[in-house]
C-alpha positions in Angstrom: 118.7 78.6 77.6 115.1 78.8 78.9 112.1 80.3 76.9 108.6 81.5 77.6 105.8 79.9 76.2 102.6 81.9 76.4 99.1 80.6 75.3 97.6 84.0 74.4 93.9 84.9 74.5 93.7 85.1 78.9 92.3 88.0 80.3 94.2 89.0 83.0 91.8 89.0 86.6 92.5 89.7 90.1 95.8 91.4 91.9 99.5 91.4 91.2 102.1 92.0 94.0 105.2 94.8 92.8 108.4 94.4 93.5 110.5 96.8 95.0 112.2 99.0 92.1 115.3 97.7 90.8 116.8 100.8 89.6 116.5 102.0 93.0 117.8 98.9 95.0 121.1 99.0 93.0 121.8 102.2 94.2 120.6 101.2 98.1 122.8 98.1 97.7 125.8 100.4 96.8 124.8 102.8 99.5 126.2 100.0 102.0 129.7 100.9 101.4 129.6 104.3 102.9 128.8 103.0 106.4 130.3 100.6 108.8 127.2 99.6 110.1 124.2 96.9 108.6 122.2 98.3 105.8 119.2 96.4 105.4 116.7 96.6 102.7 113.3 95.8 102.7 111.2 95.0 99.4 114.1 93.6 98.2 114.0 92.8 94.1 115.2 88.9 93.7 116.9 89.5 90.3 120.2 89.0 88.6 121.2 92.4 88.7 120.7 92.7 92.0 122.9 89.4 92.4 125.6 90.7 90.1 126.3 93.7 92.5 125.8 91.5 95.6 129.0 89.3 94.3 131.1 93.0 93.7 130.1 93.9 96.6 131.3 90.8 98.7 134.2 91.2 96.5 135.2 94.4 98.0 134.5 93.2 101.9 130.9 93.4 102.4 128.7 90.9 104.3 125.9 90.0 101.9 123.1 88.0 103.1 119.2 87.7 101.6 116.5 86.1 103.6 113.4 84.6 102.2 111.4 87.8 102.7 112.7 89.8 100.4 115.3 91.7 103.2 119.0 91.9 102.3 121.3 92.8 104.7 124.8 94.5 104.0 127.3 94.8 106.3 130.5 96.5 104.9 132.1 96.9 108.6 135.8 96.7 107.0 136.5 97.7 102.9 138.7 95.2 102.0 139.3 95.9 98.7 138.6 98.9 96.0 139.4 97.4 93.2 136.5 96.9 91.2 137.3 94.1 88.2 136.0 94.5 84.7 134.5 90.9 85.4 132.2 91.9 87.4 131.3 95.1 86.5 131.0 94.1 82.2 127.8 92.6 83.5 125.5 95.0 84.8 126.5 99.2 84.4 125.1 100.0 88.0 128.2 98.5 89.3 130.0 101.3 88.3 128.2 103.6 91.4 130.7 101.9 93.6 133.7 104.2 92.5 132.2 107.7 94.2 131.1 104.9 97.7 134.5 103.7 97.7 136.3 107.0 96.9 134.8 108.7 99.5 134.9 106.6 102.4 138.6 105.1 101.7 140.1 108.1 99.6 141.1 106.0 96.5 139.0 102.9 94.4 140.2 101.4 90.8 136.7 100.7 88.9 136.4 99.0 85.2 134.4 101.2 83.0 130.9 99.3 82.3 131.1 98.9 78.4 128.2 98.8 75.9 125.0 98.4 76.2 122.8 96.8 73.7 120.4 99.9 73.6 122.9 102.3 72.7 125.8 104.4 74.3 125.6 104.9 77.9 128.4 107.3 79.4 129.7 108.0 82.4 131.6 111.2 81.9 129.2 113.1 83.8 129.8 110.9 86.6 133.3 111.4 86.3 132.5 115.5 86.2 130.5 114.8 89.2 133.7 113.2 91.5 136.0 115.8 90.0 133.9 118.8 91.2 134.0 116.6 94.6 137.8 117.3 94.4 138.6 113.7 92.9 141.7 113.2 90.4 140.7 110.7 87.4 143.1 109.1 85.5 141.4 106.1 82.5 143.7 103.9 81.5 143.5 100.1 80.1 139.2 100.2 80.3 139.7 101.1 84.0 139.0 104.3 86.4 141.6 105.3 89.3 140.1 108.0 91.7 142.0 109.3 94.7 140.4 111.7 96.7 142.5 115.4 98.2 144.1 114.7 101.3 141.1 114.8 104.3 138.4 113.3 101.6 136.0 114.9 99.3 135.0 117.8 99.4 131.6 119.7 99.1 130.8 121.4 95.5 128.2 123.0 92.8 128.0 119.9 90.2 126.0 121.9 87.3 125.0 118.8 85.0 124.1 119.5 81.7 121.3 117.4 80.9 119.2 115.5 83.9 121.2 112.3 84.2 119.7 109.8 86.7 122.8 107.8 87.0 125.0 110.8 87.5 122.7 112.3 89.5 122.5 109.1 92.0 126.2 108.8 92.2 127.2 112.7 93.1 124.6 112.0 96.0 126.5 108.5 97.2 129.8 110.6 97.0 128.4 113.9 98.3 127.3 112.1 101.4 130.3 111.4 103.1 132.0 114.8 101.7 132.7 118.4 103.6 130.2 120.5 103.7 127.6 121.2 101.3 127.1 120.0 97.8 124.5 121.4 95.3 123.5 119.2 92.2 122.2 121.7 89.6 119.9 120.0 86.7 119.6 117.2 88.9 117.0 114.0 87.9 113.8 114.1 89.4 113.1 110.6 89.2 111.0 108.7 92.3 114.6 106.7 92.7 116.2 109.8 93.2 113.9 110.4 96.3 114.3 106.9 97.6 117.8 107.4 97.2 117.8 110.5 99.0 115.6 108.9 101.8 118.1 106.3 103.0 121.0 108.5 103.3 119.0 110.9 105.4 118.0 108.2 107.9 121.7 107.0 107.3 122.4 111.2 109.0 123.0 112.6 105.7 121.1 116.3 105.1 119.3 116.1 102.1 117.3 118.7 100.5 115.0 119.4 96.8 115.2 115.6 95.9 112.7 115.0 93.6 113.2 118.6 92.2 116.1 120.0 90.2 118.4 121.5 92.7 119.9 119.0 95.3 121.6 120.1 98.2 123.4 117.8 100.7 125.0 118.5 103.7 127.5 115.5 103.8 129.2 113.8 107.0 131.9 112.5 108.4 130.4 109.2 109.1 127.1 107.8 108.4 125.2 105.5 110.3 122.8 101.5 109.2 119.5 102.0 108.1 116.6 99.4 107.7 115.2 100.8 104.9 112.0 99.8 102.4 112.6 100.2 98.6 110.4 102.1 96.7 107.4 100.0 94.4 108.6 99.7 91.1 107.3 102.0 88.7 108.2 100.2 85.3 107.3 96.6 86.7 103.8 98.6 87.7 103.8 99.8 84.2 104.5 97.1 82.7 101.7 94.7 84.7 99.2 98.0 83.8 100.4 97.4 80.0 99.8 93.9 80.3 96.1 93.6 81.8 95.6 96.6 79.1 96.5 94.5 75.8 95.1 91.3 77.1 92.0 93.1 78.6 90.6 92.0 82.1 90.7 93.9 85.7 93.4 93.5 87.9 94.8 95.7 90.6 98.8 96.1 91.2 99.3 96.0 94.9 101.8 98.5 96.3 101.9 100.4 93.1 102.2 104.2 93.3 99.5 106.6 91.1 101.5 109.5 91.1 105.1 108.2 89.6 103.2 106.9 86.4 101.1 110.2 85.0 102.4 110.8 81.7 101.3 106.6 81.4 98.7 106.6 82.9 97.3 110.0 80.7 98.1 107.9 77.6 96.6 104.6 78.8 93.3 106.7 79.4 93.4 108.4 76.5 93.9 104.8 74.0 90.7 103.9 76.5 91.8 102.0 79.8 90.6 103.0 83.2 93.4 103.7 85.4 92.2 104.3 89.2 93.9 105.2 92.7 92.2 102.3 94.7 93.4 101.2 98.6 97.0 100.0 98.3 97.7 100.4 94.8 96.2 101.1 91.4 93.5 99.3 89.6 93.9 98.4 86.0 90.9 97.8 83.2 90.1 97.2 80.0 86.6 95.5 78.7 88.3 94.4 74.9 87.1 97.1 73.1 89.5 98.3 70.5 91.6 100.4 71.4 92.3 104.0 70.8 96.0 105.0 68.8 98.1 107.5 71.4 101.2 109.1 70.1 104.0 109.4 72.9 107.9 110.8 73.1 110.0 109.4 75.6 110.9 111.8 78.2 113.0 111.9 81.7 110.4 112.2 84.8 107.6 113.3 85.1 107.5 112.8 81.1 106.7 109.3 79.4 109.4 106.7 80.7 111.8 105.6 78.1 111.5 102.0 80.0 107.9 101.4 79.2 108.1 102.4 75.5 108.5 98.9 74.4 106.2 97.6 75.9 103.6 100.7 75.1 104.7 100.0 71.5 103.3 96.5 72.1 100.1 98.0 73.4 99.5 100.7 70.3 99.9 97.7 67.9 96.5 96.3 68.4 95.3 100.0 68.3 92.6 101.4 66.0 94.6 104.1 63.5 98.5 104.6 63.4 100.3 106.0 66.3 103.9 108.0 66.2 106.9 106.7 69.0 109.5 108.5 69.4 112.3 107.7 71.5 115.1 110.7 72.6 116.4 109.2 75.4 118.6 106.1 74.1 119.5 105.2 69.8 118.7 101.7 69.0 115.7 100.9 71.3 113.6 100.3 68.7 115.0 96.2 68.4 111.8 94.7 69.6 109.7 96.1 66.6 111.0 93.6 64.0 110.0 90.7 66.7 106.8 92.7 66.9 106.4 92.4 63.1 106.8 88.4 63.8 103.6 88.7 65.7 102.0 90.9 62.8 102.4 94.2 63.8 102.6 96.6 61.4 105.8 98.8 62.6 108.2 100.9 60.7 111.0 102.6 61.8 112.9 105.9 60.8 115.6 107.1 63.5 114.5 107.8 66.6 110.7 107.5 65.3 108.7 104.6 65.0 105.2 104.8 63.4 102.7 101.5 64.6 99.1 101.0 62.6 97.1 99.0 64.5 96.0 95.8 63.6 92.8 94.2 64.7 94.6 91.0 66.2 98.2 90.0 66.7 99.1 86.2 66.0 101.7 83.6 68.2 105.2 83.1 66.8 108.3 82.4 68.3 110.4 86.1 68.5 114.1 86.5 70.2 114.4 88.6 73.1 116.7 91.4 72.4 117.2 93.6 75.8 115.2 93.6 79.3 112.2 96.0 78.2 112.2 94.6 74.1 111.6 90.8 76.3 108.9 92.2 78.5 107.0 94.0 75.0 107.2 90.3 73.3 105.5 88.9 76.6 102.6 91.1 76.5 102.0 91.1 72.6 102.0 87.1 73.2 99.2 87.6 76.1 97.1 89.7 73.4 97.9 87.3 70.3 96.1 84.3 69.1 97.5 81.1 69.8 101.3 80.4 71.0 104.0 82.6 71.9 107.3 81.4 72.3 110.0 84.2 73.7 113.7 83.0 73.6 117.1 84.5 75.4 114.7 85.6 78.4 117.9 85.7 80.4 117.5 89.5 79.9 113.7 89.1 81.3 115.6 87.8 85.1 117.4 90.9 85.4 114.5 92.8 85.5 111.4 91.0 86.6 110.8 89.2 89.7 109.2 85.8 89.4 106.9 87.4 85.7 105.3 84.1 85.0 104.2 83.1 88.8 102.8 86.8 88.7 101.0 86.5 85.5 99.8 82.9 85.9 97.9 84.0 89.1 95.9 86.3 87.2 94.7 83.4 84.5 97.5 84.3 82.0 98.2 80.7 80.3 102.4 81.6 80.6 105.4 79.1 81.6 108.5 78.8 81.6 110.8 75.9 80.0 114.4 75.1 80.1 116.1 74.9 76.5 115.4 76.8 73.1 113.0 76.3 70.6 
């Protein structure tokens, strides 16, 4: 199993390229099943999630094909199969958006529920609700979902969710687009993947409206058409590179990066004393190595503080003058990095949801466990910002998130590589 060793101390100077958004591209990639035509994607993440779905989906009929410039085409012009195994899906939960794709293009699919998640219970009963409203009949038995949809498909409905799911959210709009008539998603997320989302099916022929605000409506059709569409920059691989150049100090700029789907970040990087700046085609990171100021945050859905770059704003806060209060209300248990943290000597302690971090004037290298994809990512930048080596293990969950970290880091001076085998 490969680690990451990090010789810490580096500032971080020059420019970092961002991936398209993988929590986006899953969705794009599942997209594919509700036409009969290519779906190409553009600013393609090269990551094993992204892989993962690529084998269900070639599973279930489609063409799947990636060229060296970050395009993957999908071509699903015959479903052969609905049945979606728990094999396949066990390893990455955005598998499960294939269920409202396939019910609504071939009437019926048979999907494993996703499991656990390390992080803490992760649900899909509101996208169950969601197909349901659509006119879908649900039966769970033996860990798996059977949907069949009313005789002449889904059809168009009011899906009033009661908290602003982005997953649920997602997969009523997959469904909704190849249902009668119009759908309205009440409470809906207002994430930036929700408008990418909702950007492909409209050049697909969908009629979308209010993505990005809290009512959706779409006007769903009886056939869509291919689409060569560019995914969205990634706003937590942005945050994260911001993060990093912040602990480690330096100046970098994150090419492609979008200003406005990081403000609540960006306000509490100011406020603990980075500069954060719009510049021409991307944002511009900088820190000169004072210490930095403590910043209390809660973890909110969009526009609020993401729940994906706590982690590695905990990481941040623990080289921070004064104590600092975390609190995390979107997932229990995603407070596992802090004890790996602690191995670095942060001062960290936990209650609950709420984790309370004193600054300490300098963190020190240690070798620390990576426990899920944003606890690895924390433990990478706290090594940038400590003195002397870092050695992450399990960075497995690292691939399924970042594309090519260390290349990426390296080019701006970090001292970071990557070796096969544990420590």
């Amino acid at each position: 199993m490969d680690r990451i060793v990090i010789q810490g101390g580096a500032r971080l100077e020059g420019r970092i390229d961002i991936s398209g958004a993988k929590n986006s591209a899953l969705k794009l990639m599942a997209a594919a099943l509700l036409t009969d035509e290519p779906v190409i994607l553009t600013r393609m993440p090269r990551l094993a999630d992204s892989r993962f779905l690529g084998h269900l989906l070639a599973k279930l009929g489609v063409e799947v094909s990636e060229r060296d410039d970050a395009q993957l085409s999908l071509h699903a012009a015959t479903i052969t199969d609905t049945f979606a195994p728990y094999d396949l899906v066990r390893k990455m939960r955005a598998s499960f958006n294939v269920l409202g794709p396939l019910l609504a293009r071939e009437g019926h699919a048979r999907v494993s529920l996703p499991g656990g998640c390390a992080i803490g219970a992760r649900p899909v009963d509101l996208h169950l609700k969601a197909l349901k409203a659509l006119g879908a009949e649900i039966e769970i038995a033996e860990g798996y979902v059977s949907a069949k949809a009313p005789k002449g498909g889904l059809v168009g409905a009011e899906i009033d969710l009661p908290f602003a799911s982005v997953g649920a959210t997602e997969h009523a709009m997959l469904a909704a687009a190849l249902a009668r008539g119009e759908t309205v998603i009440e409470n809906a997320a207002r994430e930036p993947e929700i408008g990418d989302l909702a950007d492909c099916l409209t050049a697909m022929g969908a009629t979308i409206e209010g993505a990005g605000s809290s009512t959706i409506r779409i006007q769903g059709q009886p056939r869509l058409t291919g689409v060569t569409h560019k995914v969205v920059a990634d706003r937590i691989e942005t945050a994260t590179y911001a993060l990093a150049v912040a602990a480690a100090g330096g100046d970098a700029v994150l090419d492609g990066a979008v200003l406005a789907h990081n403000k609540a970040l960006w306000s509490s990087m100011h406020e603990a004393g980075v500069t954060v700046e719009a510049v021409e085609g991307g944002v511009r990171i900088a820190r000169n190595g004072s210490r930095l100021n403590s910043v209390d945050i809660e973890t909110q859905p969009f526009p609020g503080f993401p729940t994906d770059a706590q982690a590695q704003f905990m990481a941040l806060m623990s080289m921070a003058t004064g104590s600092s209060v975390i609190r995390e209300t979107i997932f229990e248990n995603r407070f596992m990095h802090a004890p790996e943290l602690a191995r670095l000597g942060a001062d960290i302690t936990v209650h609950g949801n709420e984790a309370v971090v004193r600054g300490v004037e300098r963190l020190r290298g240690a070798p620390v466990m990576a426990t899920d994809l944003r606890a690895s990512v924390s433990l990478v930048i706290a090594g940038l910002a400590a003195e002397g080596e870092t050695v992450v293990n399990r960075v497995y969950h690292l691939d399924r998130g970042f594309e090519r970290l260390e290349a990426k880091l390296s080019g701006c001076g970090a001292k970071i590589e990557r070796l096969p085998g544990s420590a």
